[in-house]
C-alpha positions in Angstrom: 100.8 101.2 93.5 100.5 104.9 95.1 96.7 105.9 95.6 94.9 108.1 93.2 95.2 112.3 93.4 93.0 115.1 92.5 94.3 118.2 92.0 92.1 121.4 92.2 93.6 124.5 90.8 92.9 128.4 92.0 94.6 130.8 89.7 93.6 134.0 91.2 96.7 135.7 92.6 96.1 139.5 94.2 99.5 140.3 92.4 102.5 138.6 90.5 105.4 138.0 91.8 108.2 139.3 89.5 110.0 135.4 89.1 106.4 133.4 88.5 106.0 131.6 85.9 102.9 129.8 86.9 99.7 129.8 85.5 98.4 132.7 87.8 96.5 135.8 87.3 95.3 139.1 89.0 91.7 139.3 88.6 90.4 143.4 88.5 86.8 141.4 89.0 85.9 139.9 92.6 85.5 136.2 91.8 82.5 134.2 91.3 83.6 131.8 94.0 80.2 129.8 94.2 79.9 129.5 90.4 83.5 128.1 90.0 82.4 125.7 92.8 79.8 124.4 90.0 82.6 124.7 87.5 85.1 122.4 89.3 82.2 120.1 90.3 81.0 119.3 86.7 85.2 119.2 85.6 85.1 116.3 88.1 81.9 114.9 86.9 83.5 114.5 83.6 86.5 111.6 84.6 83.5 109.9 87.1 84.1 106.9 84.7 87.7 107.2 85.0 87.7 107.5 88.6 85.1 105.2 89.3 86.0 103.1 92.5 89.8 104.0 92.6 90.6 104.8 96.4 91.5 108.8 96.4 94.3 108.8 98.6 95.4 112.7 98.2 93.5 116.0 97.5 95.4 118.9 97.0 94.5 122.5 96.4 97.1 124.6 94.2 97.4 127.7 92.2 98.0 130.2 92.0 97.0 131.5 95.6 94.6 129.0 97.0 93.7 130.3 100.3 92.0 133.2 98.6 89.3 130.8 98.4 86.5 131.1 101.1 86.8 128.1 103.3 82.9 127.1 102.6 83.6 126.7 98.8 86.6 124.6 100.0 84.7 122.0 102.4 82.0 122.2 99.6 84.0 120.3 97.4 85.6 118.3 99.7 82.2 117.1 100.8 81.3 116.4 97.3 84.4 114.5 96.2 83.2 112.5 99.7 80.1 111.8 98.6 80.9 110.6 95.5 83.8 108.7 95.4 85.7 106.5 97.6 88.6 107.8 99.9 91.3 106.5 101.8 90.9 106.7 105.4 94.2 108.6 106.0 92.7 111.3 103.2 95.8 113.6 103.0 94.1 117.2 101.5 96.6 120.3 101.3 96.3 123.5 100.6 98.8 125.7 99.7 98.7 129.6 101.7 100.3 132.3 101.9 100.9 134.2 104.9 99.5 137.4 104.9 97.5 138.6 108.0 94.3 138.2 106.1 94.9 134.8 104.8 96.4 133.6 108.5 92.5 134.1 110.1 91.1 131.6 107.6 93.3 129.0 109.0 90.7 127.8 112.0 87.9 127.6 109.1 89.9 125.4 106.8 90.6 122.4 109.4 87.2 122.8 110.0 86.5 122.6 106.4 88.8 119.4 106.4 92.1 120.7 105.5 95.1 118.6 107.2 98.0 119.8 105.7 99.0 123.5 104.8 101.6 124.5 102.6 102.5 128.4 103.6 104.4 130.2 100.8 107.2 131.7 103.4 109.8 132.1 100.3 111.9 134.1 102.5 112.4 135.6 106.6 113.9 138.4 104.9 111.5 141.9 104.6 114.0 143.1 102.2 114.1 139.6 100.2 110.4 139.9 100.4 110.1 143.1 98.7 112.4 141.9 95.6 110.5 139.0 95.6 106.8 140.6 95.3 105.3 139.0 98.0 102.7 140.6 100.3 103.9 139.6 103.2 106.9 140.3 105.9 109.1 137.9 107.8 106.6 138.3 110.8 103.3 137.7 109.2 105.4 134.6 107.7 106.3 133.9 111.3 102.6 134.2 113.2 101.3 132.3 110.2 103.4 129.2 110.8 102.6 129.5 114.7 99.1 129.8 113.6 99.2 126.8 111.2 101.0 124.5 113.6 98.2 124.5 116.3 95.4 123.8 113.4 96.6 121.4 111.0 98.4 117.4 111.3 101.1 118.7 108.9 102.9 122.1 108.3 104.9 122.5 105.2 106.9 125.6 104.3 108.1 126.9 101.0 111.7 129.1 101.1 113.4 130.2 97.5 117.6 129.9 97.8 119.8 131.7 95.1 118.2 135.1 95.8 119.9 138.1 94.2 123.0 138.9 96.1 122.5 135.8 98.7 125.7 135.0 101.0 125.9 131.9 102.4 126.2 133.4 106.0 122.8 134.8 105.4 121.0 131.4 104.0 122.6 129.9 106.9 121.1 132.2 109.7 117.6 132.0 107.4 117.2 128.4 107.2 117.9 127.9 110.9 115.4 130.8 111.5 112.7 128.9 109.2 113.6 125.8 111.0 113.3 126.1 114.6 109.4 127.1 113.9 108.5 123.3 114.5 108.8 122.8 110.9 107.7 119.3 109.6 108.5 120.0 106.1 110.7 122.1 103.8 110.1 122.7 100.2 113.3 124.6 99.0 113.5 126.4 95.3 116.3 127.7 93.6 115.5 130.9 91.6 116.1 130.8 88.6 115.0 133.1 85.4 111.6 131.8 83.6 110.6 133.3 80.4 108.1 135.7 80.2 108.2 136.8 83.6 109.7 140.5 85.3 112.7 138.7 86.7 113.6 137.2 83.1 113.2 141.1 81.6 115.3 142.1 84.5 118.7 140.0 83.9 118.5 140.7 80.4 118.9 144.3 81.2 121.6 143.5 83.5 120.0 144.5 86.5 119.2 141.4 88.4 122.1 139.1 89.1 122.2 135.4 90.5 124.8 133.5 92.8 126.9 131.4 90.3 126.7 128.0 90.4 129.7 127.7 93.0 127.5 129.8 95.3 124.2 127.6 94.5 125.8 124.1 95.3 126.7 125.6 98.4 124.0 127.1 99.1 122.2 123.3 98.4 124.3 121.4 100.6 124.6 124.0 103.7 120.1 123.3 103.3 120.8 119.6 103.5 123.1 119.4 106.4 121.1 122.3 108.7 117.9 119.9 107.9 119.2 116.8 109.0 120.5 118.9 112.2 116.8 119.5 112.5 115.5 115.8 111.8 114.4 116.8 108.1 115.0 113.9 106.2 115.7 114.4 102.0 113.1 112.2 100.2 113.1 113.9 96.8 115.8 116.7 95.2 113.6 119.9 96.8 112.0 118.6 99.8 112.5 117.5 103.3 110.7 115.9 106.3 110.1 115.0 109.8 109.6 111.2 109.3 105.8 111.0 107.8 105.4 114.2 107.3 106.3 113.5 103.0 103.6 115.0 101.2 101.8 112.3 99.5 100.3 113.7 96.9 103.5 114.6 95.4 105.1 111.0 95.9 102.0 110.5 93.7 103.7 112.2 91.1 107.2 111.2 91.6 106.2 107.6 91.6 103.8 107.8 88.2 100.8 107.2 89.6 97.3 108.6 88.4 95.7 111.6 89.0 92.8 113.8 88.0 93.5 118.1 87.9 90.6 120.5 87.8 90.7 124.0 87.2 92.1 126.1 84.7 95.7 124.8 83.1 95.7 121.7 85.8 97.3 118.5 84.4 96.0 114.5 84.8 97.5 111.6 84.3 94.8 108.6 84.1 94.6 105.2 82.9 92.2 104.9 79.9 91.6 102.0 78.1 94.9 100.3 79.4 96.8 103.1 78.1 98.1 105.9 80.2 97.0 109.5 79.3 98.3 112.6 79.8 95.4 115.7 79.8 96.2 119.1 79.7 93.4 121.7 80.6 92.3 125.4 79.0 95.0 127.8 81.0 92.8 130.9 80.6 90.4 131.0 82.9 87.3 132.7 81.5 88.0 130.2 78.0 88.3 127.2 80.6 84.5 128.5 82.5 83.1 128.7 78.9 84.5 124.8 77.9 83.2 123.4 81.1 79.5 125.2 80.6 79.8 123.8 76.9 81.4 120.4 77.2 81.5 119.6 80.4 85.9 119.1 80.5 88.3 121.7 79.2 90.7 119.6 77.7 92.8 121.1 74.9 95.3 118.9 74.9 95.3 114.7 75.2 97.8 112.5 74.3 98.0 108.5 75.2 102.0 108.2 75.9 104.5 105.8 74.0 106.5 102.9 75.5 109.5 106.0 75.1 107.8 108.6 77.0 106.3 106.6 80.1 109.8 105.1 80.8 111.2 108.8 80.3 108.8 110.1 82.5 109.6 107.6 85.4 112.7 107.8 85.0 112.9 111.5 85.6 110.7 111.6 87.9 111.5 108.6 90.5 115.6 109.5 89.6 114.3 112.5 91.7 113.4 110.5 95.0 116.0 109.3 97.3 114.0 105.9 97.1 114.8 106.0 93.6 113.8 104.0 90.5 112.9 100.4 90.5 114.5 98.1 88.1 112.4 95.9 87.5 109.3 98.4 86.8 111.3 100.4 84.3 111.7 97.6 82.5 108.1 96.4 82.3 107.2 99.5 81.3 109.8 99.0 78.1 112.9 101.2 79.4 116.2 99.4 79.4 119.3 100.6 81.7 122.3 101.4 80.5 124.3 99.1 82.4 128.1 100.3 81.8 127.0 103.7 83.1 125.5 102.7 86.0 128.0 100.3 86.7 130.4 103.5 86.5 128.0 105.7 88.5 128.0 103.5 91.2 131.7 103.3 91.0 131.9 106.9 91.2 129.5 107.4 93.9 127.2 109.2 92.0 124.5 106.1 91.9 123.9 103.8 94.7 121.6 100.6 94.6 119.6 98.8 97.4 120.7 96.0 99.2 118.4 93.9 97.4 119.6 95.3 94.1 116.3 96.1 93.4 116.6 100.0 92.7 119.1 102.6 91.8 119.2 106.6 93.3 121.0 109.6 92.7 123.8 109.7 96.1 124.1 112.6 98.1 127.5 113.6 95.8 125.8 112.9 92.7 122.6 115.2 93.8 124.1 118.5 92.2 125.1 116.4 88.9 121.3 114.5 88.9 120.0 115.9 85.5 123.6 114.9 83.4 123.5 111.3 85.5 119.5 110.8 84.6 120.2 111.2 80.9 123.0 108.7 80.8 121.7 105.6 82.2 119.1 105.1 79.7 120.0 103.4 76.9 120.1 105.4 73.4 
């Protein structure tokens, strides 16, 4: 079973980007950074039973824009989730950056602090991309900042949005092999698309934001997957690609159901309690979630213990997105039951293929851009 995560939220942002639909916001305050130190560290306090002496294999630092956060506060908690709980040697503990200049000089001071992996917010190597897409940055400063990164951290990580308004694929092509040939150990790739409640949704209403159509995306898709395997990036789940053991742990976590713990305003867990597995949602706000943690101790406004139904759904979905895939024989101790006839005809198709052990099914390469219809057909109704 995958180790057990903790995820720390920041939701401080110094603007929003037009297409985010996260739980982020612009503070007009300076932050309080030593007193939401306290606040994260009595959040934790609270699942100490739950955690207890579960081996922490992953730590990772979200938002939001993380790197805001001074590096002292950071190896603060780190040192306290140390202290009190057991970790795994190998301690994988991301952070996710952006590149601006004055983010790029924290870098040093965060592997100091105990950060090994660094997930830099790139989205694009194009200024005028940049600008459309709100972020504070240019193609250079996105450049320096991976240069910078490289030299400080075990793993680099970079984040590039596809589907852009107006996007040839000439243009994605030059891009990616731009983005790649930075020594880049991992790719996380995201397709635009129009969330509600957010600038960009207001936009194509009103006709004046338009998207490559889905010819253009599925192109656009498989151009990323050949240029990475040129470049020794390796698909392991639907958006993200690596240098062999570069994968990001944490998120394999996720993929593969295991348990975790989030902290922060809005952050998510997923935790065994009393045999049953729980799904916790925190406060999103995050002057309501500072006032639930001084009153209770958690923030939780939400917690559900999942049916038979929704764990199998949930591992379905989410290991269907790996190129490991889902194993047999754990969907069905968890109650789910396979469709057979469908994935009999999947596998015919060469949309599904199973391991040589027969052991697990995953989506093929030419069933990728067809994954979500494929997924909700080889359950059984």
């Amino acid at each position: 079973m995958p180790n057990f995560g903790i995820y720390v939220h920041w939701p401080f942002c110094l603007s929003k980007c037009p297409y985010c639909d996260f739980n982020s916001h612009v503070s007009r305050q300076s932050i309080d950074q030593l007193n939401y130190l306290r606040l994260l560290k009595k959040e934790l306090d609270s699942y100490s039973e739950i955690i207890g002496n579960k081996i922490i294999g992953s730590i990772f630092f979200g938002g939001g824009t993380p790197s805001l956060m001074e590096p002292n506060i950071v190896g603060n908690l780190l040192d306290y989730i140390s202290k009190q709980y057991k970790t795994k040697q190998a301690l994988e503990i991301t952070l996710e950056a952006n590149p601006t200049s004055v983010e790029q000089n924290k870098f040093i001071a965060y592997s100091s602090a105990g950060i090994n992996r660094v997930s830099v917010g790139v989205q694009s190597l194009n200024d005028v991309d940049l600008k459309r897409l709100g972020r504070n940055h240019t193609a250079n400063e996105a450049i320096k900042a991976i240069d910078i990164a490289s030299n400080n951290f075990d793993s680099v990580s970079i984040d590039l949005i596809y589907c852009r308004p107006d996007q040839k694929e000439t243009d994605w092509e030059k891009e990616l092999h731009k983005a790649l040939n930075l020594s880049t150990q991992h790719l996380s790739l995201y397709q635009l698309t129009i969330e509600p409640k957010t600038v960009y949704e207001k936009l194509f209403k009103a006709g004046k934001l338009k998207l490559p159509d889905e010819y253009t995306s599925a192109k656009l898709y498989q151009m990323t997957e050949d240029i990475c395997e040129e470049f020794d990036l390796h698909k392991y789940e639907i958006s993200n690609f690596a240098k062999n053991g570069h994968q990001c742990q944490h998120n394999l976590n996720y993929w593969h159901s295991g348990e975790w713990v989030g902290i922060g305003p809005g952050a998510h867990s997923r935790i065994s309690k009393n045999m049953k597995r729980t799904a916790i949602i925190n406060e999103y706000d995050p002057q309501k979630w500072s006032t639930m943690i001084i009153k209770n101790g958690n923030s939780m406004i939400e917690e559900e213990i999942l049916t038979t139904e929704q764990n199998c759904d949930e591992y379905l979905l989410m290991s269907m997105r790996t190129t490991e895939g889902m194993k047999i024989k754990r969907y069905n101790s968890l109650g789910g039951k396979l469709n057979k006839v469908k994935v009999d005809e999947f596998i015919n198709d060469g949309f599904l293929e199973k391991s040589n052990n027969g052991d697990s099914i995953n989506i093929s390469r030419k069933g990728s851009m067809l994954s979500d219809m494929i997924i909700a057909n080889i359950a059984s109704q």
